[in-house]
Structures are given as C-alpha cells and as structure tokens.
C-alpha positions as CSV (number, residue, x, y, z in Angstrom):
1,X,-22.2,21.6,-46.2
2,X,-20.1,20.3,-43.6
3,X,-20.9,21.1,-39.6
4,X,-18.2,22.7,-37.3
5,X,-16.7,20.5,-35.3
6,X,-17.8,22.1,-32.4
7,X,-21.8,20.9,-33.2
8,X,-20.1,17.2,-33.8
9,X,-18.6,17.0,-30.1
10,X,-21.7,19.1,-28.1
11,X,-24.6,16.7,-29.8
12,X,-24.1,14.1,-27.5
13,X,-24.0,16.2,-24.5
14,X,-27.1,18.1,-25.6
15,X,-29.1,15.4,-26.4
16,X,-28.2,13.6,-22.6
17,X,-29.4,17.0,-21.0
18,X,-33.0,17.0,-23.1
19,X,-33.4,13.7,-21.6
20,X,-32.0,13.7,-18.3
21,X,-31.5,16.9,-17.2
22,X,-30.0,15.8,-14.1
23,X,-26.7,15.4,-15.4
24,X,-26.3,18.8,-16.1
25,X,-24.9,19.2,-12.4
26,X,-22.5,16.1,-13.0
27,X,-21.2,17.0,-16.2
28,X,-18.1,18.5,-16.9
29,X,-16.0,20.1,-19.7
30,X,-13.1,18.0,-19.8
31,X,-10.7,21.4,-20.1
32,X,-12.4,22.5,-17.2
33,X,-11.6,19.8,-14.8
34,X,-7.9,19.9,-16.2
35,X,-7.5,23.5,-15.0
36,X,-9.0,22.3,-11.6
37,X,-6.7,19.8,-11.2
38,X,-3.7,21.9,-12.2
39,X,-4.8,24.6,-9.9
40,X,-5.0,22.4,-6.7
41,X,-1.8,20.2,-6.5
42,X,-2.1,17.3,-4.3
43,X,0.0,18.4,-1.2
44,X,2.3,15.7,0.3
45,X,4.3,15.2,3.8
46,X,6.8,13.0,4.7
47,X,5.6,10.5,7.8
48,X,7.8,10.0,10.7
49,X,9.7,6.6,10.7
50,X,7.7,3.9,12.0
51,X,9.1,2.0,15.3
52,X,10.3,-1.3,14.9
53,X,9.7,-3.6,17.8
54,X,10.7,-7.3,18.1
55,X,9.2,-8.9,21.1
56,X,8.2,-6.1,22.5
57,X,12.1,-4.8,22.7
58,X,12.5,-1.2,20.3
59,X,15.1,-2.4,17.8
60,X,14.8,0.2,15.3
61,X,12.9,2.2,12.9
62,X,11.7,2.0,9.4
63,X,14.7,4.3,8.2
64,X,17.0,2.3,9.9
65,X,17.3,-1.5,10.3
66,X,21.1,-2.1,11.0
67,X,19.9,-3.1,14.9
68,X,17.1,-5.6,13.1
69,X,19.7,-7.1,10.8
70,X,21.8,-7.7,13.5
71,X,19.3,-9.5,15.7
72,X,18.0,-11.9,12.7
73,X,21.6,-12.9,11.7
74,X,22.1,-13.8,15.6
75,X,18.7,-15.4,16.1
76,X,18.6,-17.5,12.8
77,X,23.1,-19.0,13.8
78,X,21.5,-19.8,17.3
79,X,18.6,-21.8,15.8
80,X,21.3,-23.8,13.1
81,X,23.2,-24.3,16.2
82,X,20.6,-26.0,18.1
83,X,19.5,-27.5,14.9
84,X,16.1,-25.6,14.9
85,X,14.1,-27.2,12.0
86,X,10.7,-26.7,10.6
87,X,8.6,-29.3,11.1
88,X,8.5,-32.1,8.8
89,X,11.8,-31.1,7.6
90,X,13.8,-32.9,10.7
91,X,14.7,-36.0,9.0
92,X,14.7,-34.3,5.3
93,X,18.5,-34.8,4.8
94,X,18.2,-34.1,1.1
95,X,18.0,-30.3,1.5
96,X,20.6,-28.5,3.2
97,X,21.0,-27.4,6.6
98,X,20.1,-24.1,6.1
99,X,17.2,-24.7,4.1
100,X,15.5,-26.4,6.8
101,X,15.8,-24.3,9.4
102,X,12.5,-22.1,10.5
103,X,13.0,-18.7,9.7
C-alpha cells in the first residue's frame, strides 16, 4: 500500500525535530511564510534628488544635469584649447587630439 503524500513530505521534518528539537522554532511551512510575505508588502518612497556640486559650486541635481552638461562641454573645449593632455600622451601623435586630452 502506497503512503499519502502528505507522510512522504513531513518525514524529513519529523525526523530533524526528534533529533534536534531546536529547529522547531526556525522552521517554517513554506505556505506559511508565502502568506507572510503577501500580507506585509515592502513599502517604498521616493528620495529627494541628490545635490550635485562641482568644486564646491551647486550645479544641479540628480534629476537634472542640463547645468553639469554644460559645464563639462565648456571645461573639456578649454582644456583642447590649451592642449591639456594626460600625461604620457603629450608627444603620442598617433591618437587623436581628443583622445588624449584628460577628462
């Protein structure tokens, strides 16, 4: 005569408690912890934008970086204009001008 399957799936569980009956306070029916879950949704809130800051001048915030943007495309034709290269890369006239700029 076949068992349930009920007897199949508890055995284990059964035989943990008779030898360490500590787990009985750890253990828990898998259903069970799927209705606990569904009954306390993680609650979420939106942060505030973060500040942007660029030496120490407020150019922005995380939401909106049109002000940043700016200031980098400025920054980076002002350092090609005075020929602002990384170093090592001064005398590297194989790469282009651009590429060895510091940025």
């Amino acid at each position: 005569m076949r068992r349930p399957f009920c007897f199949e799936f508890w055995r284990p569980i059964v035989a943990a408690l008779l030898i360490a009956p500590t787990l009985a306070t750890v253990w828990v029916h898998p259903l069970q912890a799927l209705e606990t879950l569904a009954s306390h949704p993680q609650k979420t809130t939106a942060a505030a934008p973060a500040r942007i800051k660029l030496n120490n001048d407020d150019i922005g915030t995380s939401s909106d970086t049109a002000v940043l943007s700016q200031k980098l495309v400025q920054d980076f034709k002002l350092r090609k204009e005075q020929r602002v290269y990384k170093i090592g890369f001064e005398r590297r006239s194989d790469l282009p001008e651009d590429d060895r700029i510091e940025k």
